[in-house]
N, CA, C and O atoms as CSV, one atom per row, in Angstrom:
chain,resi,resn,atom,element,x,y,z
A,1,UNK,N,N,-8.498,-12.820,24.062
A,1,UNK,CA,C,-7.188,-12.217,24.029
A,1,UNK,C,C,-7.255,-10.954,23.171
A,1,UNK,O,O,-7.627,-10.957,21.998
A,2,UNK,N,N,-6.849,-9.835,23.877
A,2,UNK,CA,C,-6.826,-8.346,23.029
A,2,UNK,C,C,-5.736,-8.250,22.164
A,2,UNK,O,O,-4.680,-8.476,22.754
A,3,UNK,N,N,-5.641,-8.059,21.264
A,3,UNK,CA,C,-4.351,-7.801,20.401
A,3,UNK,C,C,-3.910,-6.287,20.557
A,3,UNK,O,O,-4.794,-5.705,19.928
A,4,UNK,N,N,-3.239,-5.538,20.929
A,4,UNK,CA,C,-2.844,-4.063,21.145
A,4,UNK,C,C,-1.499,-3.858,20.111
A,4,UNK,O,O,-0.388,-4.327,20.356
A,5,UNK,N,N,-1.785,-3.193,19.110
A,5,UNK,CA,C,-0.888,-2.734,17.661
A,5,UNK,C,C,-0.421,-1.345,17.717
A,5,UNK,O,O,-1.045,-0.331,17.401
A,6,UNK,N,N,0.707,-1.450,18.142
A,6,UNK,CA,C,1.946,0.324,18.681
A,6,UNK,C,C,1.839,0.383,17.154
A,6,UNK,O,O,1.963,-0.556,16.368
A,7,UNK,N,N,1.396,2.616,16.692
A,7,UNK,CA,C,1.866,2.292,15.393
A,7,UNK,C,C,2.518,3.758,15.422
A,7,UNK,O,O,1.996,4.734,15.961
A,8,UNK,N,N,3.067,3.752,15.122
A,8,UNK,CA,C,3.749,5.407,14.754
A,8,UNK,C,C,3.660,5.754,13.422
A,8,UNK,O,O,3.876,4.928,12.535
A,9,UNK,N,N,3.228,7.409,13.104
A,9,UNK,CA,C,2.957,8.258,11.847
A,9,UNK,C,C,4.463,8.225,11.492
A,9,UNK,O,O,5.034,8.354,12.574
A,10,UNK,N,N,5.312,8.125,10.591
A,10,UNK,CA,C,6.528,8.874,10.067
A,10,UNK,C,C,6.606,9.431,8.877
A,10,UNK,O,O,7.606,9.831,8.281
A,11,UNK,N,N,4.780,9.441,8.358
A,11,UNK,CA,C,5.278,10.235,7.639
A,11,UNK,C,C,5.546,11.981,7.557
A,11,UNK,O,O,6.015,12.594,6.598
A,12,UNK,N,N,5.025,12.623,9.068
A,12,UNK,CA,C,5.411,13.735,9.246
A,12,UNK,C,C,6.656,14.005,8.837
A,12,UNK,O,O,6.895,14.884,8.009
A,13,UNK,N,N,8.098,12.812,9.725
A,13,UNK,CA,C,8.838,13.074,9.946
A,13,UNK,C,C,9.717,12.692,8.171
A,13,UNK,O,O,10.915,12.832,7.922
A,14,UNK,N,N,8.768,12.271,7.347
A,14,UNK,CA,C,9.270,11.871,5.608
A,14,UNK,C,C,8.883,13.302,5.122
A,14,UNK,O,O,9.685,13.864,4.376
A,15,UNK,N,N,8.169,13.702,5.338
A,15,UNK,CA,C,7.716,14.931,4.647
A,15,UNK,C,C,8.796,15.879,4.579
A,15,UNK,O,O,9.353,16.254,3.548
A,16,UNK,N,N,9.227,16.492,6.608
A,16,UNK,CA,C,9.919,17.384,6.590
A,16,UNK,C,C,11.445,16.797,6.081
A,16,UNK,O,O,12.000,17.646,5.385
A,17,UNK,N,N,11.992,15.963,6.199
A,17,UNK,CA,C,13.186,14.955,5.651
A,17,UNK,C,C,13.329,15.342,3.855
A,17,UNK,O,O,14.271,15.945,3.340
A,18,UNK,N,N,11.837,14.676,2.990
A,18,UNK,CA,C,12.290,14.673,1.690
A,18,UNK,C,C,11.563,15.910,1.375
A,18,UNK,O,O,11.989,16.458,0.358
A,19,UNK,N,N,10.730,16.416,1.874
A,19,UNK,CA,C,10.031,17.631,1.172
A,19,UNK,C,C,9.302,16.856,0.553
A,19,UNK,O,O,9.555,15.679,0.293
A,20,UNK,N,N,7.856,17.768,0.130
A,20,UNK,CA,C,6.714,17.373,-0.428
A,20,UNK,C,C,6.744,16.577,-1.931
A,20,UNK,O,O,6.067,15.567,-2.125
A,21,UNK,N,N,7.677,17.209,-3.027
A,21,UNK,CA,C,7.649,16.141,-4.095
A,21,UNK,C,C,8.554,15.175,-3.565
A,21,UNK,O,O,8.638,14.076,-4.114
A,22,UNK,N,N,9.101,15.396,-2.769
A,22,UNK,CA,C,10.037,13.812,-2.450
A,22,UNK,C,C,9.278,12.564,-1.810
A,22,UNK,O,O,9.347,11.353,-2.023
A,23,UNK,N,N,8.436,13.445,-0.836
A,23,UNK,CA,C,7.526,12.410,-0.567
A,23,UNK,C,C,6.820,11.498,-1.700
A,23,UNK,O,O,6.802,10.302,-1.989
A,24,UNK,N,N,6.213,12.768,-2.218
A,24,UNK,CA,C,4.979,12.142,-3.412
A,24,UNK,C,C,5.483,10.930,-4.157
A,24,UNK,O,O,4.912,9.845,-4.269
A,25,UNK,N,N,7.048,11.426,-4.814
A,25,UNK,CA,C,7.631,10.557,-5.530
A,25,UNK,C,C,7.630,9.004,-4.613
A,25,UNK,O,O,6.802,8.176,-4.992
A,26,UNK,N,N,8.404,8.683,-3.615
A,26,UNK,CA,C,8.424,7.488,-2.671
A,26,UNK,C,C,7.396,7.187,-2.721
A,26,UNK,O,O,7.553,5.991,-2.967
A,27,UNK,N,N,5.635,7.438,-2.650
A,27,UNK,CA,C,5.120,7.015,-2.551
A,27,UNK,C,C,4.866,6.472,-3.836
A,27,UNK,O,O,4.615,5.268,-3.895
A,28,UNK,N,N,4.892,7.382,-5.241
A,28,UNK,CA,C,4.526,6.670,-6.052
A,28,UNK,C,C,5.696,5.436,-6.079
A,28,UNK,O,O,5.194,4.311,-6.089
A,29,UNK,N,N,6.606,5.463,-6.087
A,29,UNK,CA,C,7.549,4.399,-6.225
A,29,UNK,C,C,7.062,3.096,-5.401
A,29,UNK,O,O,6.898,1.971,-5.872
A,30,UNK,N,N,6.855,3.535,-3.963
A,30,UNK,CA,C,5.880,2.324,-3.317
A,30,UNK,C,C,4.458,1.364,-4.613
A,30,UNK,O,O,4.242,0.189,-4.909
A,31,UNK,N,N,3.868,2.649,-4.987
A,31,UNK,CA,C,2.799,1.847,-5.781
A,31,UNK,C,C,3.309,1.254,-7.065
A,31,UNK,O,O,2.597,0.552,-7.783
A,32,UNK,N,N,4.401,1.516,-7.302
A,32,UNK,CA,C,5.221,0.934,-8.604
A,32,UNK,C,C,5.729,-0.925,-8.368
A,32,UNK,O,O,5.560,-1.999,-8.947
A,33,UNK,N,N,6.380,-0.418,-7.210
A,33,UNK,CA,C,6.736,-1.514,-6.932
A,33,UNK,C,C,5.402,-3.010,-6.451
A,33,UNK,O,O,5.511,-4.159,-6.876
A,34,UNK,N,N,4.466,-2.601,-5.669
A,34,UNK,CA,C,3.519,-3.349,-5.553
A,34,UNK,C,C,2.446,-3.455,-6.678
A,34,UNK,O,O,1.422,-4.052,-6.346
A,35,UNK,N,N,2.509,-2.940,-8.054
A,35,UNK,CA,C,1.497,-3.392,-8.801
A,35,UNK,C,C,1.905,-4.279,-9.775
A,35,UNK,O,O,3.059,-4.592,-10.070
A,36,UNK,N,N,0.484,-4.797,-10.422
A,36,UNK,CA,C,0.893,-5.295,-11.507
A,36,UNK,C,C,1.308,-4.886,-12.646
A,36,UNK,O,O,0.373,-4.292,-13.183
A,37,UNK,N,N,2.511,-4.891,-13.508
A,37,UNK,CA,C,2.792,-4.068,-14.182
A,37,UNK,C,C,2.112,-4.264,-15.959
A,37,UNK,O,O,2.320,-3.466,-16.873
A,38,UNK,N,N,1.337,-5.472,-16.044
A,38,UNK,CA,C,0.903,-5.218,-17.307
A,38,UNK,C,C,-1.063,-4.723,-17.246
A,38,UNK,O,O,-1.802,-4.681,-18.230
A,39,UNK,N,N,-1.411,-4.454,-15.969
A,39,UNK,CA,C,-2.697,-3.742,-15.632
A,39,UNK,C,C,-2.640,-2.454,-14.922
A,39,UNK,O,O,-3.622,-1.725,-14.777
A,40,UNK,N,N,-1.043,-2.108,-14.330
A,40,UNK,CA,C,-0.950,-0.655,-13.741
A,40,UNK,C,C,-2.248,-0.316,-12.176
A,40,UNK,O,O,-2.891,0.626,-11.712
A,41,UNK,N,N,-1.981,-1.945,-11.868
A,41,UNK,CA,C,-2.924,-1.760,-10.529
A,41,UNK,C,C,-2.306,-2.347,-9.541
A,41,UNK,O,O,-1.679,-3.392,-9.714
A,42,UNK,N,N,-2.394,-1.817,-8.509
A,42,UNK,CA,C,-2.874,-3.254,-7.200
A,42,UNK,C,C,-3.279,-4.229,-7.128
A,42,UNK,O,O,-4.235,-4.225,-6.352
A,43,UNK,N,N,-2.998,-5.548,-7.701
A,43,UNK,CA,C,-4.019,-6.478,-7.847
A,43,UNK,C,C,-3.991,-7.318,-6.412
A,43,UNK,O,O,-3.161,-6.812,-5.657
A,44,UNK,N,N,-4.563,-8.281,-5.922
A,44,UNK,CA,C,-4.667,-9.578,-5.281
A,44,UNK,C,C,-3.502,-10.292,-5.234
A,44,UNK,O,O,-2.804,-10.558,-4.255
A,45,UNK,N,N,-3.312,-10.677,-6.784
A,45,UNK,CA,C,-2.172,-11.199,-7.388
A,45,UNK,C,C,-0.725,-10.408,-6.982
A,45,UNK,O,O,0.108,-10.935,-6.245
A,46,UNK,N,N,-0.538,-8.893,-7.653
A,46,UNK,CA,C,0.759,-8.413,-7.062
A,46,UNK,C,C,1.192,-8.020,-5.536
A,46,UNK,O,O,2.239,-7.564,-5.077
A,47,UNK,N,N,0.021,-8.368,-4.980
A,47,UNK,CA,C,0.468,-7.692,-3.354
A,47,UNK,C,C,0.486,-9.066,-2.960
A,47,UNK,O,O,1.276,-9.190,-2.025
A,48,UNK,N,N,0.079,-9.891,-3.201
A,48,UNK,CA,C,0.392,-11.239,-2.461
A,48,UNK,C,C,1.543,-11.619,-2.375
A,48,UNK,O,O,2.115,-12.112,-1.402
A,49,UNK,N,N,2.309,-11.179,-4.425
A,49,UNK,CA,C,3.502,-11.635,-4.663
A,49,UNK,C,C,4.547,-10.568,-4.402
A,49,UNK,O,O,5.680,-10.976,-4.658
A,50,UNK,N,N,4.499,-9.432,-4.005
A,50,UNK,CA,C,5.147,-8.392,-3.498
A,50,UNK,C,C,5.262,-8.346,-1.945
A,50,UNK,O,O,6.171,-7.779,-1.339
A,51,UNK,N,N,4.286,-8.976,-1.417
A,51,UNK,CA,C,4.314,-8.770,-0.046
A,51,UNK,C,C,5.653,-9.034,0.625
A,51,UNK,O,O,6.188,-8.247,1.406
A,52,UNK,N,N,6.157,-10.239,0.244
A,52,UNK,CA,C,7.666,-10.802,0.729
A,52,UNK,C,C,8.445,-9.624,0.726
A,52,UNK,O,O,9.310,-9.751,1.592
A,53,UNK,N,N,8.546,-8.425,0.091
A,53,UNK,CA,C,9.289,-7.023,-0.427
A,53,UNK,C,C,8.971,-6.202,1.136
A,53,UNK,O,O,9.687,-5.300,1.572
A,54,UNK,N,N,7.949,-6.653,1.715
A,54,UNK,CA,C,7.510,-5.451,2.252
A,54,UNK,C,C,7.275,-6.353,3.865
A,54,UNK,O,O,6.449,-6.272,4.775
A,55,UNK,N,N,8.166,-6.974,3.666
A,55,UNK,CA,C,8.407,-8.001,4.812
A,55,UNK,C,C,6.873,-9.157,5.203
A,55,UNK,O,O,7.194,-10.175,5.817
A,56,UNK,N,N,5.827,-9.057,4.979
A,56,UNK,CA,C,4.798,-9.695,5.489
A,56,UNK,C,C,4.493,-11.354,4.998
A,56,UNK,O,O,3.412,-11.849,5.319
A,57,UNK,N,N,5.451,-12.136,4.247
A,57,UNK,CA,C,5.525,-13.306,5.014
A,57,UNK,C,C,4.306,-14.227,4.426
A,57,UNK,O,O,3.982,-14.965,3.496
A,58,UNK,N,N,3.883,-13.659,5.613
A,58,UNK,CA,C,2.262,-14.469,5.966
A,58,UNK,C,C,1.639,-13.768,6.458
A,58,UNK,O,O,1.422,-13.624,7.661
A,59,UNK,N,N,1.073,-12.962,5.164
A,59,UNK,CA,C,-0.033,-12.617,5.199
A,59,UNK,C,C,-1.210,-13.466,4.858
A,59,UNK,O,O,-0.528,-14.487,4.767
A,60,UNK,N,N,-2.181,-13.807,4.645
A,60,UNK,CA,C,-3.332,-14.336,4.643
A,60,UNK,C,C,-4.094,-13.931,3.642
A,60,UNK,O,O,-4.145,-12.706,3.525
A,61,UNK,N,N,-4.791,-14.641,2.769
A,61,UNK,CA,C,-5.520,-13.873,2.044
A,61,UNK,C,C,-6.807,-13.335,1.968
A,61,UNK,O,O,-7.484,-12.920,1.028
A,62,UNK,N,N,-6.988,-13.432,3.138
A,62,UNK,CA,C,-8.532,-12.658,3.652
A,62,UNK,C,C,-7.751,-11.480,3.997
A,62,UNK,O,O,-8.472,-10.508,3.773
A,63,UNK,N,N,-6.648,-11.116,4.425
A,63,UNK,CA,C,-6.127,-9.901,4.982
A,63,UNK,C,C,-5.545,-9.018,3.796
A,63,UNK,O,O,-5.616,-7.789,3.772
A,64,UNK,N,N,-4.720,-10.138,2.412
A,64,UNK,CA,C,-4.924,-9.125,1.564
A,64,UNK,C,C,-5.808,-8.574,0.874
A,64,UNK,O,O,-5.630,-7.596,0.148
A,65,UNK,N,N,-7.210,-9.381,1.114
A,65,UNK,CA,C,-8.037,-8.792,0.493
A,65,UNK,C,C,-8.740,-7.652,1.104
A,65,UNK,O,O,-9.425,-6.819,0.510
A,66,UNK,N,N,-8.469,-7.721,2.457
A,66,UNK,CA,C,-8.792,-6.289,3.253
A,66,UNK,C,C,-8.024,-5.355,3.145
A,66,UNK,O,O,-8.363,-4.237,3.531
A,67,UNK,N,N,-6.799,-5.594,2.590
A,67,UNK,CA,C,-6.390,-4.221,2.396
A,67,UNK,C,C,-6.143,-3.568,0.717
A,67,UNK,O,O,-5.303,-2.806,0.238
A,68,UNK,N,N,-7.265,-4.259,0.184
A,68,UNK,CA,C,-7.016,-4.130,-1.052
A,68,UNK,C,C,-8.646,-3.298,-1.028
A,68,UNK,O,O,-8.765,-2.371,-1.830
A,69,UNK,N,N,-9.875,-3.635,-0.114
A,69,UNK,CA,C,-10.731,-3.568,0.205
A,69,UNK,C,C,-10.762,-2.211,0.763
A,69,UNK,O,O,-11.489,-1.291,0.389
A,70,UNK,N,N,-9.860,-2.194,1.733
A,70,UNK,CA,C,-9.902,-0.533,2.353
A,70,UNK,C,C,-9.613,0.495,1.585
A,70,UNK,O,O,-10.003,1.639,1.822
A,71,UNK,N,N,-8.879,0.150,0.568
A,71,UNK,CA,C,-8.517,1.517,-0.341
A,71,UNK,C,C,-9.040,1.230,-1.477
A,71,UNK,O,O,-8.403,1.833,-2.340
A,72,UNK,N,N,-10.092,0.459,-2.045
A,72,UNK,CA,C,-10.438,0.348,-3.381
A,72,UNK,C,C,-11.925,1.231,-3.578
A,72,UNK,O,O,-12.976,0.628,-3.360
A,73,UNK,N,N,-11.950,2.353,-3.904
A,73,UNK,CA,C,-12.831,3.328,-4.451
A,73,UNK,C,C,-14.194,3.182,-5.444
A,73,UNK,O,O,-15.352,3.586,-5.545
A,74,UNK,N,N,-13.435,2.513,-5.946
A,74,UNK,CA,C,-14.231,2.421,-7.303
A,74,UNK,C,C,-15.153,0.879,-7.663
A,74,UNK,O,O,-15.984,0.388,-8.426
A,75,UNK,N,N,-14.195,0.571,-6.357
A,75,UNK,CA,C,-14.898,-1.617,-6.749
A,75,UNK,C,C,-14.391,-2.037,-7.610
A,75,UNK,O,O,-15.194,-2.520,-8.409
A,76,UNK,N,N,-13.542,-2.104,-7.855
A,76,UNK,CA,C,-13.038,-3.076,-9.369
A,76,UNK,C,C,-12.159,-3.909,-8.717
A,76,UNK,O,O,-11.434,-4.597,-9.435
A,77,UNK,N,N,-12.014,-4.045,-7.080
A,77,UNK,CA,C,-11.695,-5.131,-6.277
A,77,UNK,C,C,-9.471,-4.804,-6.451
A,77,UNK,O,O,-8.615,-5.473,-5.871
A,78,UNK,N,N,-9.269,-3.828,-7.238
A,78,UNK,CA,C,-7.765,-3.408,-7.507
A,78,UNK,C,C,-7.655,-2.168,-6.719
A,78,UNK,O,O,-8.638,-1.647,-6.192
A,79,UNK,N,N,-5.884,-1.463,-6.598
A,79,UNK,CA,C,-5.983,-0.586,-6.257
A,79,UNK,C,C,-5.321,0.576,-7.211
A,79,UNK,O,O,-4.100,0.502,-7.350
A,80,UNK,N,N,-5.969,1.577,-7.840
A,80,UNK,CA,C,-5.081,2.248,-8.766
A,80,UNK,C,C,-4.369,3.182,-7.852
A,80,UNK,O,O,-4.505,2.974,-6.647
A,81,UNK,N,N,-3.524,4.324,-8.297
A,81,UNK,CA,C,-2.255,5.251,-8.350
A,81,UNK,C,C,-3.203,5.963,-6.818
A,81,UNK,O,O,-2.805,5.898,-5.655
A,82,UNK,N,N,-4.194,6.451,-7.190
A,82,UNK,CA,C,-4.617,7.481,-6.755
A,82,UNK,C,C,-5.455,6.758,-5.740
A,82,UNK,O,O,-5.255,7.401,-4.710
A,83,UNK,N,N,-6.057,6.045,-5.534
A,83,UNK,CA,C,-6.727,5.016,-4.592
A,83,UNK,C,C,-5.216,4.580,-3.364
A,83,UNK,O,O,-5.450,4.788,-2.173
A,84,UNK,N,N,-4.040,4.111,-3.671
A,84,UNK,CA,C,-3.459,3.896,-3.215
A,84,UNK,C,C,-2.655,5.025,-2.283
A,84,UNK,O,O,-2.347,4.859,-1.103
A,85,UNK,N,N,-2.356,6.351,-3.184
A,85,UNK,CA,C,-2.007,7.387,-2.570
A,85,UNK,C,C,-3.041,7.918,-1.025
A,85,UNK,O,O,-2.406,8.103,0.012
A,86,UNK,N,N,-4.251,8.078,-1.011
A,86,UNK,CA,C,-5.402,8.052,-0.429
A,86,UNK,C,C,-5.053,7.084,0.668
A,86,UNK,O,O,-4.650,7.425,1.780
A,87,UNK,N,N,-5.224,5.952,0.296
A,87,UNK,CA,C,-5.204,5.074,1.506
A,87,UNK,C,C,-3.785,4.934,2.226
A,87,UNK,O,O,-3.787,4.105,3.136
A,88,UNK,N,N,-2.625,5.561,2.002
A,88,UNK,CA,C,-1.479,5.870,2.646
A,88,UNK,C,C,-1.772,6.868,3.307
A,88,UNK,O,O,-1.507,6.901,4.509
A,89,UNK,N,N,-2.260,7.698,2.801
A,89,UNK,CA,C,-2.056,8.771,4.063
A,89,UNK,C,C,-3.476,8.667,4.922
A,89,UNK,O,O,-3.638,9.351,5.932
């Protein structure tokens, strides 16, 4: 069975909407909201427990660890400010 995933870019359409620091800001606010706030990262831990925020439920944790995996730079298995910015766009 093929799985086929419709995805649409918006953030063109965020850019021209908030303008460039408006964007930036939302995004950092995105990484605010999903980290941990006494390590200032992405952890395992805060996206698992944030996920419910960001509608996903059931997610899996082989899947959060892939997407903690796709944007983690440095290997420290977290995602910082700038790792996270990166893997959004």
């Amino acid at each position: 069975m093929e799985v086929v995933v419709d995805f649409e870019d918006y953030f063109p359409s965020m850019v021209e909407s908030m303008g460039a620091e408006g964007f930036i800001m939302e995004l950092c606010n995105g990484f605010r909201l999903l980290m941990d706030v006494e390590r200032g990262l992405i952890t395992f831990e805060s996206l698992k427990r944030n996920s419910v925020v960001l509608g996903l439920n059931d997610l899996r944790d082989d899947e959060i660890v892939g997407m903690l995996s796709e944007g983690d730079l440095d290997g420290d298995g977290a995602l910082n400010q700038v790792e996270f910015c990166i893997l959004m766009f």
